[in-house]
C-alpha angles and dihedrals in degrees: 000000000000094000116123127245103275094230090065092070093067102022119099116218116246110266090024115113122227098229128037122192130215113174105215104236090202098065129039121242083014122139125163110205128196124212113198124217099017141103152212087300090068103028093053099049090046085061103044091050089054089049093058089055120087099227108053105079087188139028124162136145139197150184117240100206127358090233090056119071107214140109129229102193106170116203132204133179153154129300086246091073143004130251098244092061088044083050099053097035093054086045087055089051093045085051085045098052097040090054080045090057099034092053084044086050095048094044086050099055088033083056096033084046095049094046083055088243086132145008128285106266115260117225117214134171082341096310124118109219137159115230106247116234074223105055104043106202119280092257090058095046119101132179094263086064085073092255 
């Protein structure tokens, strides 16, 4: 098949940067950047995080083309400050909220565990995961399960 490996879609090559920067000449305190080798899931919580700051009056992104994984998120914001300092610093409050929900996550199945509401996490190849009442385990499926 002429697919590429699916790892190359999300993979940079060695010596290319993630981010690349172009200031927009047409409007003042404007930059378009461009992430390479992601998708909408970035794209689309980057922007929701700029448009909860006061100082950035736009933010948008887009994908250029479904078959190429990168991400055009254009900033603009006040005179006050640029859009590469709204940018990181929305990028250190996204970091800070996801380790806020994941702590949160863990503490809630530790405390629904230990009340005995579900069962004790399973650990394979490094994941965490709980067994599904849907999915018995690969060693209880039969053919009859449709697998």
């Amino acid at each position: 098949m002429n697919a590429p490996d699916r790892f190359e879609l999300f993979v940079l090559p060695e010596g290319e940067d993630k981010i690349y920067t172009k200031h927009d000449d047409r409007l003042p305190s404007t930059a378009e950047f461009t992430i390479m080798k992601e998708d909408h899931t970035i794209g689309n919580l980057i922007r929701a995080q700029l448009l909860k700051k006061e100082n950035v009056l736009f933010a948008g992104y887009k994908m250029p083309h479904p078959l190429e994984h990168n991400v055009l998120l254009r900033i603009q914001t006040t005179d006050s400050t640029t859009p590469q300092e709204e940018l990181q610093s929305a990028i250190q409050e996204l970091i800070g909220d996801l380790n806020t929900m994941k702590s949160r996550f863990e503490l809630a199945c530790n405390n629904a565990a230990e009340a005995g509401h579900v069962p004790q996490r399973v650990v394979t190849r490094g994941r965490a995961s709980m067994p599904s009442p849907y999915h018995p385990p690969m060693h209880e499926r039969t053919m009859d399960d449709g697998f």
